[in-house]
C-alpha positions as CSV (number, residue, x, y, z in Angstrom):
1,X,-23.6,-8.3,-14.1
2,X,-27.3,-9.0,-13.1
3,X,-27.3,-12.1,-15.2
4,X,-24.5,-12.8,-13.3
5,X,-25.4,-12.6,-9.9
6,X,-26.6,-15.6,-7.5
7,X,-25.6,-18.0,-10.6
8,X,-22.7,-20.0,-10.9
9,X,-20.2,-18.5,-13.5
10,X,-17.4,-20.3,-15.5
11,X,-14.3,-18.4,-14.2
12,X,-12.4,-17.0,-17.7
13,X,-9.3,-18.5,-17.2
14,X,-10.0,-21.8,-14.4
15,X,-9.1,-24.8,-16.8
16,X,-6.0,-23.7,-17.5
17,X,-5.2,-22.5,-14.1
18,X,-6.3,-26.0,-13.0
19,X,-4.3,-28.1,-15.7
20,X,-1.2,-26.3,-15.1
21,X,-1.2,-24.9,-19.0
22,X,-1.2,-21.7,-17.8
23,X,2.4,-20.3,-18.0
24,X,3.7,-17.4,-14.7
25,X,6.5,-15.4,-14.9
26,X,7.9,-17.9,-12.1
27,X,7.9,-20.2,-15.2
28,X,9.5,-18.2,-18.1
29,X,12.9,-19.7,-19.1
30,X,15.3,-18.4,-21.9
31,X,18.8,-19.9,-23.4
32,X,21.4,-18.2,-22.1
33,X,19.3,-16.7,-19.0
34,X,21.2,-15.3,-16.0
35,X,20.0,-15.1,-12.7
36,X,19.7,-12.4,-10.7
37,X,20.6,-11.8,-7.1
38,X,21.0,-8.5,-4.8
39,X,23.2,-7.2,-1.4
40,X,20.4,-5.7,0.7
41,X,21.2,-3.1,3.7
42,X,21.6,-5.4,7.2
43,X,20.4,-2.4,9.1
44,X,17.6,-0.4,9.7
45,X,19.2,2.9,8.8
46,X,22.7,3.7,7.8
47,X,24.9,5.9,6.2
48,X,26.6,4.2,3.0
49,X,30.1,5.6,1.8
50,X,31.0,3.3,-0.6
51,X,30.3,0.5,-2.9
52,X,33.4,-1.8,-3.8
53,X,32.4,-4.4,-6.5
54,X,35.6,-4.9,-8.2
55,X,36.3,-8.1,-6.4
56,X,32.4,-9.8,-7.6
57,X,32.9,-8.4,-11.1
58,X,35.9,-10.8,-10.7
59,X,34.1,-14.2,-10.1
60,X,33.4,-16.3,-12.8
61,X,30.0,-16.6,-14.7
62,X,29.1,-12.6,-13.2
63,X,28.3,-10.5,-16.3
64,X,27.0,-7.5,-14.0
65,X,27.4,-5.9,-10.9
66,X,24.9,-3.0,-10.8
67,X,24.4,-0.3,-8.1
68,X,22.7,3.4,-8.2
69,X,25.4,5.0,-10.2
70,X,24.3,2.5,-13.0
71,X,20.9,3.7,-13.0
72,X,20.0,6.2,-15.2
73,X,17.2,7.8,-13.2
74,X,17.3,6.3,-9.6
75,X,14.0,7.0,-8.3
76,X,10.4,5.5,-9.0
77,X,7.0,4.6,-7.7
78,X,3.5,6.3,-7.8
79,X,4.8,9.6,-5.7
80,X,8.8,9.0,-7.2
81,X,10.7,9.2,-4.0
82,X,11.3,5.2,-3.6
83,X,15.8,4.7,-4.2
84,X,15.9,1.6,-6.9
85,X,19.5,1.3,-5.3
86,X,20.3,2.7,-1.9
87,X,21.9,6.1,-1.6
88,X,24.2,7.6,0.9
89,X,21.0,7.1,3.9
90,X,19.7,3.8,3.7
91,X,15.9,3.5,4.7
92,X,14.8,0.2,5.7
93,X,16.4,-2.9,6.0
94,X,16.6,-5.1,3.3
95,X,16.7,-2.2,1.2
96,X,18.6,-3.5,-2.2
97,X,22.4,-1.9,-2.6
98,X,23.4,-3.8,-5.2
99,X,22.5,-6.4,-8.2
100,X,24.5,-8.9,-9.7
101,X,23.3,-11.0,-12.7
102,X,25.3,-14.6,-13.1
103,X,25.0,-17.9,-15.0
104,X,23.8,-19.1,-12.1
105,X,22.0,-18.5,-8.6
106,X,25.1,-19.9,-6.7
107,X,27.3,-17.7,-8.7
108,X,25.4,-14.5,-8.2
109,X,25.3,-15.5,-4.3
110,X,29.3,-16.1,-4.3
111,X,29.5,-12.6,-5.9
112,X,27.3,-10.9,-2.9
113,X,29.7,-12.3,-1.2
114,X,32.4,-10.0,-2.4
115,X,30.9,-6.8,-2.6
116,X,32.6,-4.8,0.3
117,X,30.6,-1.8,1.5
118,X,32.1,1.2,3.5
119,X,28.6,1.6,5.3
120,X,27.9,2.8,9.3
121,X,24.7,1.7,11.8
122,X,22.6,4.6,12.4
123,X,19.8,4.6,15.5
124,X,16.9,4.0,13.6
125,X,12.7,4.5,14.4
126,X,10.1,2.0,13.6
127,X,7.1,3.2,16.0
128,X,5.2,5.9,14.4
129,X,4.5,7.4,17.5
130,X,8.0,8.1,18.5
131,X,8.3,9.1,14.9
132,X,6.5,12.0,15.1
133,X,8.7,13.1,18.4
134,X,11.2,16.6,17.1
135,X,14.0,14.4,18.5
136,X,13.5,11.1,16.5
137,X,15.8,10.1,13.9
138,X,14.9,11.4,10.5
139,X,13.5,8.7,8.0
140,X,14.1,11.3,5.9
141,X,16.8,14.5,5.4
142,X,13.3,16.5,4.9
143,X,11.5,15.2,8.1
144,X,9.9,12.2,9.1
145,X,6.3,14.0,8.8
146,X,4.4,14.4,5.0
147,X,3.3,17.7,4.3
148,X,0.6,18.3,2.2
149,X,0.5,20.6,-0.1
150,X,4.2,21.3,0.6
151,X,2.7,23.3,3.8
152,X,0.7,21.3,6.3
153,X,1.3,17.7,8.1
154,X,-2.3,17.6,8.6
155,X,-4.7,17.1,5.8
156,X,-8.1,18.5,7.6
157,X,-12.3,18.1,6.8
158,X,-14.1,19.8,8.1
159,X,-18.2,20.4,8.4
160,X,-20.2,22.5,11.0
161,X,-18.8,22.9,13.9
162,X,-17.5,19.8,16.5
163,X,-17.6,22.0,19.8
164,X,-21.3,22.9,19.4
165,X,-21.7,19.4,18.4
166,X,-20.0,18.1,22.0
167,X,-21.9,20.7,23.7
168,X,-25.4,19.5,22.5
169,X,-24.5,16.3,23.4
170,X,-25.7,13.8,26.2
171,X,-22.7,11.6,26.5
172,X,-19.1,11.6,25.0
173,X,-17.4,8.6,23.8
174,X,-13.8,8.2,23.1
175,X,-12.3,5.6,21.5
176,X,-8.5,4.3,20.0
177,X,-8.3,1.8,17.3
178,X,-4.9,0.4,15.4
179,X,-4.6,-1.6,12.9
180,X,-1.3,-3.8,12.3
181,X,1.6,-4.3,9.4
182,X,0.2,-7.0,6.8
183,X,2.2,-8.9,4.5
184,X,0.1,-10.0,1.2
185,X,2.1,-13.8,0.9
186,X,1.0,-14.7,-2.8
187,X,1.6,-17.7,-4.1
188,X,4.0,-17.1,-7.1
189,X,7.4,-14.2,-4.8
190,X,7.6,-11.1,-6.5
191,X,9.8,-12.0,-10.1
192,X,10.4,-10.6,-13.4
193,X,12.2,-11.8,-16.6
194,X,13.5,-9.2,-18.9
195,X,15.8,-9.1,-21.9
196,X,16.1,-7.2,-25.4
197,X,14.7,-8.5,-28.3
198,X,15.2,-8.5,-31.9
199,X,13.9,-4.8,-32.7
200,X,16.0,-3.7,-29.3
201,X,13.0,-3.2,-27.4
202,X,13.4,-4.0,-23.9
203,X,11.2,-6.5,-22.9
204,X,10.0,-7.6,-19.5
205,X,7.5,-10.6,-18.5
206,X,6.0,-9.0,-15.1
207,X,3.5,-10.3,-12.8
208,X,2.3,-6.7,-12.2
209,X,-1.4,-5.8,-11.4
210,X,-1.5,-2.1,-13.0
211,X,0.2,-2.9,-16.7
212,X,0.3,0.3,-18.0
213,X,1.2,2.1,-15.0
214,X,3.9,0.4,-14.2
215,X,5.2,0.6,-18.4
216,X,5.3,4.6,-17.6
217,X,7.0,4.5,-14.2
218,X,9.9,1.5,-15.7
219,X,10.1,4.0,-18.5
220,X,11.2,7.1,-16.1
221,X,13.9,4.4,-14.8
222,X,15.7,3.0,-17.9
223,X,14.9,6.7,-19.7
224,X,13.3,5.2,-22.2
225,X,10.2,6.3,-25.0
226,X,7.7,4.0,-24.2
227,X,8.4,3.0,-27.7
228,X,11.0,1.3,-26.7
229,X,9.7,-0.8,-23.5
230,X,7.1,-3.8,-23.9
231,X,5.6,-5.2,-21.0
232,X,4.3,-8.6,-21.5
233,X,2.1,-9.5,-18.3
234,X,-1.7,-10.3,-17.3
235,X,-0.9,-13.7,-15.4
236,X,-0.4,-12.5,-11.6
237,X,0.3,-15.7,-9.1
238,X,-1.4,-13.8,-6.6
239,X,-1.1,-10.5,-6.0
240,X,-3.7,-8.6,-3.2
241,X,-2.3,-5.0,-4.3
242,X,1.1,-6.3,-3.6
243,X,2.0,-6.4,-7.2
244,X,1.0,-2.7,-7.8
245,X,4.3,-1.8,-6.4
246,X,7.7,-2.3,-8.6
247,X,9.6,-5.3,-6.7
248,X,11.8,-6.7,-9.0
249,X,11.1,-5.4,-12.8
250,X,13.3,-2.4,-12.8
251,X,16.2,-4.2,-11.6
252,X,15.8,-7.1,-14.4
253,X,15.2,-4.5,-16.8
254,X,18.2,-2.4,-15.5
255,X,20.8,-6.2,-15.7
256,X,19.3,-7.0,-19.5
257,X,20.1,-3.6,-20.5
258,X,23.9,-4.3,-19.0
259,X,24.6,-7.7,-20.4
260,X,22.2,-7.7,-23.2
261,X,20.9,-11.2,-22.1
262,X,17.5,-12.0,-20.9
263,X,17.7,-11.9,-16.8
264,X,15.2,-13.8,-14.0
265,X,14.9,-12.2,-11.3
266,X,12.6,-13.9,-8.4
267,X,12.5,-12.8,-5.1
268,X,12.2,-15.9,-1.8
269,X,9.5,-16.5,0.0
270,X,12.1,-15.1,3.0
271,X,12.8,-11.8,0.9
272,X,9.1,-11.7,0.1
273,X,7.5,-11.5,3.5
274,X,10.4,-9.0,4.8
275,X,11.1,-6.5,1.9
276,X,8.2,-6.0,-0.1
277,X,5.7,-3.2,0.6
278,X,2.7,-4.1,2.8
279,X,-0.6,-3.0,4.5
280,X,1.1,-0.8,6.5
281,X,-0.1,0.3,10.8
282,X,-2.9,2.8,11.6
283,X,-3.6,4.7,14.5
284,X,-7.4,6.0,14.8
285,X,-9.0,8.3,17.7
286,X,-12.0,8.8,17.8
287,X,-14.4,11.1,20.0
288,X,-18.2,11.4,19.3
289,X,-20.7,13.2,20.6
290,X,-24.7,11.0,20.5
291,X,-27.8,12.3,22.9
292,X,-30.1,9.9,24.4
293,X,-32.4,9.3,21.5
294,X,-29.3,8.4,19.2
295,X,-28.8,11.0,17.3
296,X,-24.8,12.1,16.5
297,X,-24.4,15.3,17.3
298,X,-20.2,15.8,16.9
299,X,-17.4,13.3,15.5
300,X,-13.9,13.8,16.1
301,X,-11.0,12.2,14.1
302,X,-7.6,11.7,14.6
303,X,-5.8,9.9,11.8
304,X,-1.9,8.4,11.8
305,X,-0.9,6.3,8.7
306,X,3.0,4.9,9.3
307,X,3.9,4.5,5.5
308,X,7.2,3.0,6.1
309,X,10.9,4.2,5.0
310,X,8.8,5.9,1.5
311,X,6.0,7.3,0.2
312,X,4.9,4.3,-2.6
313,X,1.1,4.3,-2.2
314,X,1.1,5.7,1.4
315,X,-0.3,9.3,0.0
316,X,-3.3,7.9,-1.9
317,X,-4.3,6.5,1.2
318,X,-4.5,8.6,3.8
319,X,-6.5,11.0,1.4
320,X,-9.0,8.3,0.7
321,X,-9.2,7.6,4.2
322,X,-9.6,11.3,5.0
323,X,-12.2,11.7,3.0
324,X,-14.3,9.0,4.0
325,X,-13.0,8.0,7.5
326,X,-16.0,9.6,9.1
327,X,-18.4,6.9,7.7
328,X,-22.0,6.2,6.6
329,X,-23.1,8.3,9.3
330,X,-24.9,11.8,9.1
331,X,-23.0,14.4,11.3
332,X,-24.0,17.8,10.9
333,X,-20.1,18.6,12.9
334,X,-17.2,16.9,11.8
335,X,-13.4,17.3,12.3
336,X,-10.7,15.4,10.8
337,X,-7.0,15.2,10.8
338,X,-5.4,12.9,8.8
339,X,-1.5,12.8,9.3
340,X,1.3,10.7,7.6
341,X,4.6,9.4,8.9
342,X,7.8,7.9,7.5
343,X,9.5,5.3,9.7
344,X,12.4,3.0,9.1
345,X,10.2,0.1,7.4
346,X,9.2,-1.7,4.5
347,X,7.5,1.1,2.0
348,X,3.7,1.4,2.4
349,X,1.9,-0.6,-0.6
350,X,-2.1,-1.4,-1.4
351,X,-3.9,-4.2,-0.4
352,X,-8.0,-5.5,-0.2
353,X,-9.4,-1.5,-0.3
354,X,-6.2,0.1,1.3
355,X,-7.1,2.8,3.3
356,X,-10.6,2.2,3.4
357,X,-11.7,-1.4,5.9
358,X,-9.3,0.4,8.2
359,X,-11.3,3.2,8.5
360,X,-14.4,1.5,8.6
361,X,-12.8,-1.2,11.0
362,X,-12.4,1.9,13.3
363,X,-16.1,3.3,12.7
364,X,-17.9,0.4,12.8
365,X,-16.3,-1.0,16.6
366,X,-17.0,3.1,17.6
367,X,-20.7,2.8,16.4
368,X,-21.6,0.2,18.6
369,X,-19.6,1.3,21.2
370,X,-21.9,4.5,21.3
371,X,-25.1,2.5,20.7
372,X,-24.2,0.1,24.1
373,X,-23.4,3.4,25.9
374,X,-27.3,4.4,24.9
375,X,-28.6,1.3,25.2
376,X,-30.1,1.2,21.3
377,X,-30.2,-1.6,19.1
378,X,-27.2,-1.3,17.0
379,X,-28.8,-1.7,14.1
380,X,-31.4,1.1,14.9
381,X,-28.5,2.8,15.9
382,X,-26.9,3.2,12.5
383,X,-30.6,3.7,10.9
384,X,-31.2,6.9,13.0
385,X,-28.3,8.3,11.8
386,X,-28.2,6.9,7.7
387,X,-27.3,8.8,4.8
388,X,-30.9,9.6,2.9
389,X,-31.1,10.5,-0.9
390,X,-29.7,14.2,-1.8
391,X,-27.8,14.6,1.9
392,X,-24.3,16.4,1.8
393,X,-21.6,14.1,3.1
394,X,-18.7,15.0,5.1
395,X,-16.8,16.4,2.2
396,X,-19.7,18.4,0.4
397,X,-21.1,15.8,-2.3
398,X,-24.7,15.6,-2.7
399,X,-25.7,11.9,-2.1
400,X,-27.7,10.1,-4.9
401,X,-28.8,6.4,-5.1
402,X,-28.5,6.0,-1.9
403,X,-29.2,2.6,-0.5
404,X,-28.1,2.1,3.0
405,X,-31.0,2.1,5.1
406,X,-32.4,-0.4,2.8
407,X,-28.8,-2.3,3.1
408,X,-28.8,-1.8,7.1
409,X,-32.3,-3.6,7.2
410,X,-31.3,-6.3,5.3
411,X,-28.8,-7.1,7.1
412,X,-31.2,-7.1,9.7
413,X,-33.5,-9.1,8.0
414,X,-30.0,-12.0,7.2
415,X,-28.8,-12.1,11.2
416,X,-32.2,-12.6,12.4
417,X,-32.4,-9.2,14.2
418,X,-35.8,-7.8,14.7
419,X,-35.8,-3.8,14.7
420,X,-38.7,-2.2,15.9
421,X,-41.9,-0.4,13.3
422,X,-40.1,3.1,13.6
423,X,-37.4,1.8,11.9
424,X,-38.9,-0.8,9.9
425,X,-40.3,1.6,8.0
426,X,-37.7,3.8,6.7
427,X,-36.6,4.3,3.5
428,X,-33.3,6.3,1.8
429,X,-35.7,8.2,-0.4
């Protein structure tokens, strides 16, 4: 890498992204490939009694109508709570009900079209606040509130003690920081080719950024031996984390095992933007306790992560952002709870260091909030109260090649800000 750095570098694979010989799933064709389409949920949370496809299995050029009673194992994702097909409480809307694969994309759209579904509104709860409430709907039969360790809905740090920390202090300053819903909007929609080849493994051309991953979790799906399940993939049209989640590959795989015909199944830009995981909200509170020279004395954390209608990557989250939520800052007195809760929205996915810039979004707005209430430099601020080499951090781990004092005064050194001798001349060793 350090032959690499401040040099222009040939990117691997720019000529053919620039002449266009670089083939995406978006462009795989087959002989004989059907289309896929599928009859998402029109509400937020429902009830579903029943599926009737008899009528769509009727319509010419439909080779299959697929729903959860097709599926051999119905659940997937990184924590396997996420319904390929909707069950008898639907989630989120524009959860998918239903598949049909069809000679063509009109065809498969005519055959939505005849799916009837026995299925009843249900008051639903998007704001994570009110979803916390003992009275709110349930996202889930088992509560709207993660439990950790099957006991807790608060995943806690904790170091010293934060109430000796506020009563040593000089001043107190509170602060509350969200963070909104983010959709990833790639350039090549979520899409997936699949069929079975010629030694009957089932093969499917994905655009997913964790390969191997994603081979294990499709596996649990179709009940398959790995043996028996090639992934061919590497080419993402953009992806941002988005394409760490399963969008369309199991239900490709799921209509080539059916009709034993390759099947392309690419979502809209329309279905992209509303029905694929996301950055999903957080809510951060913060209370810190600083005396007049700067130094931190106490930081208290409140933490709430709205992961959507299911878990998907929501989990791994918060505990990264437990852990690390507190910043680059020494605090001998730290407190944080960390809590997750299901709503009735689009499933919780990664994107750009999920879990993480929030948290530091958060931090970084409180630090200088509690530098102007002093009257410090900022900049001096954060230098009084570095990490040095061998300190503990929040979560016990001894510090080693530690660098951010001698980060903090570059950046100093970059915006033109002068910091005074006393500073000037620290060091992280």
């Amino acid at each position: 890498m350090y032959k690499s750095v401040g040099k222009r570098v040939k990117k691997y694979d720019g000529e053919g992204i620039v002449t266009g010989k670089i083939q995406y799933v978006s462009d795989v064709s087959m002989p004989d490939m059907l289309v896929c389409k599928t009859l998402r949920s029109p509400y937020h949370r429902a009830k579903l009694n029943h599926v009737d496809v008899s009528e769509a299995l009727k319509v010419p050029g439909v080779y299959a109508v697929i729903t959860k009673d097709d599926v051999p194992h119905n659940l997937f994702a990184m924590v396997p709570d996420h319904h390929v097909f909707a069950e008898e409480l639907i989630r989120y809307r524009g959860q998918n009900i239903a598949a049909v694969a069809a000679v063509s994309k009109e065809v498969a759209l005519e055959a939505l079209g005849k799916i009837k579904l026995d299925i009843e509104e249900l008051p639903y709860v998007i704001d994570p606040i009110e979803a916390t409430k003992p009275d709110a709907p349930k996202v889930r039969p088992e509560g709207n509130m993660h439990m950790f360790d099957g006991t807790s809905e608060v995943r806690k740090i904790r170091k010293g003690n934060v109430e000796k920390g506020f009563a040593e202090a000089d001043y107190i300053v509170e602060g509350t920081y969200t963070t909104p819903s983010q959709e990833h909007a790639p350039l090549e929609t979520s899409s997936s080719v699949a069929y079975v080849d010629e030694a009957g493994k089932l093969v499917i051309h994905s655009k997913t950024q964790g390969l191997y991953f994603t081979q294990g979790d499709l596996a649990n799906v179709f009940q398959l031996p790995l043996n028996k399940l090639k992934l061919v993939g590497g080419t993402v049209g953009g992806g941002f984390g988005a394409m760490n989640s399963v969008h369309t590959d199991h239900i490709a795989g799921l209509l080539a095992l059916a009709t034993g015909k390759p099947v392309k199944f690419q979502l809209t830009r329309e279905e992209e933007m509303l029905y694929t995981t996301i950055r999903s909200p957080w809510i951060f509170k913060f209370k810190d306790g600083v005396k007049k020279d700067g130094t931190l004395t106490a930081r208290q954390i409140e933490v709430l992560h709205d992961c959507g209608a299911y878990t998907e990557l929501g989990l791994y989250a918060v505990e990264k952002n437990a852990n690390i939520v507190a910043g680059a800052t020494k605090v001998e007195n730290v407190a944080v709870d960390a809590r997750m809760v299901y709503t009735n929205k689009m499933p919780s996915g990664s994107m750009r260091g999920f879990g993480v810039n929030v948290g530091q979004f958060a931090d970084q707005v409180q630090m200088d909030r509690l530098a102007r209430k002093i009257g410090m430099n900022p900049i001096e601020f954060r230098l009084k109260n570095a990490f040095k080499e061998n300190d503990i951090n929040h979560v016990g781990n001894t510090l080693t090649a530690v660098s951010e004092i001698e980060t903090l005064k570059m950046v100093a050194e970059m915006a033109g800000e002068e910091i005074s001798p006393e500073y000037a001349n620290m060091s992280s060793k």
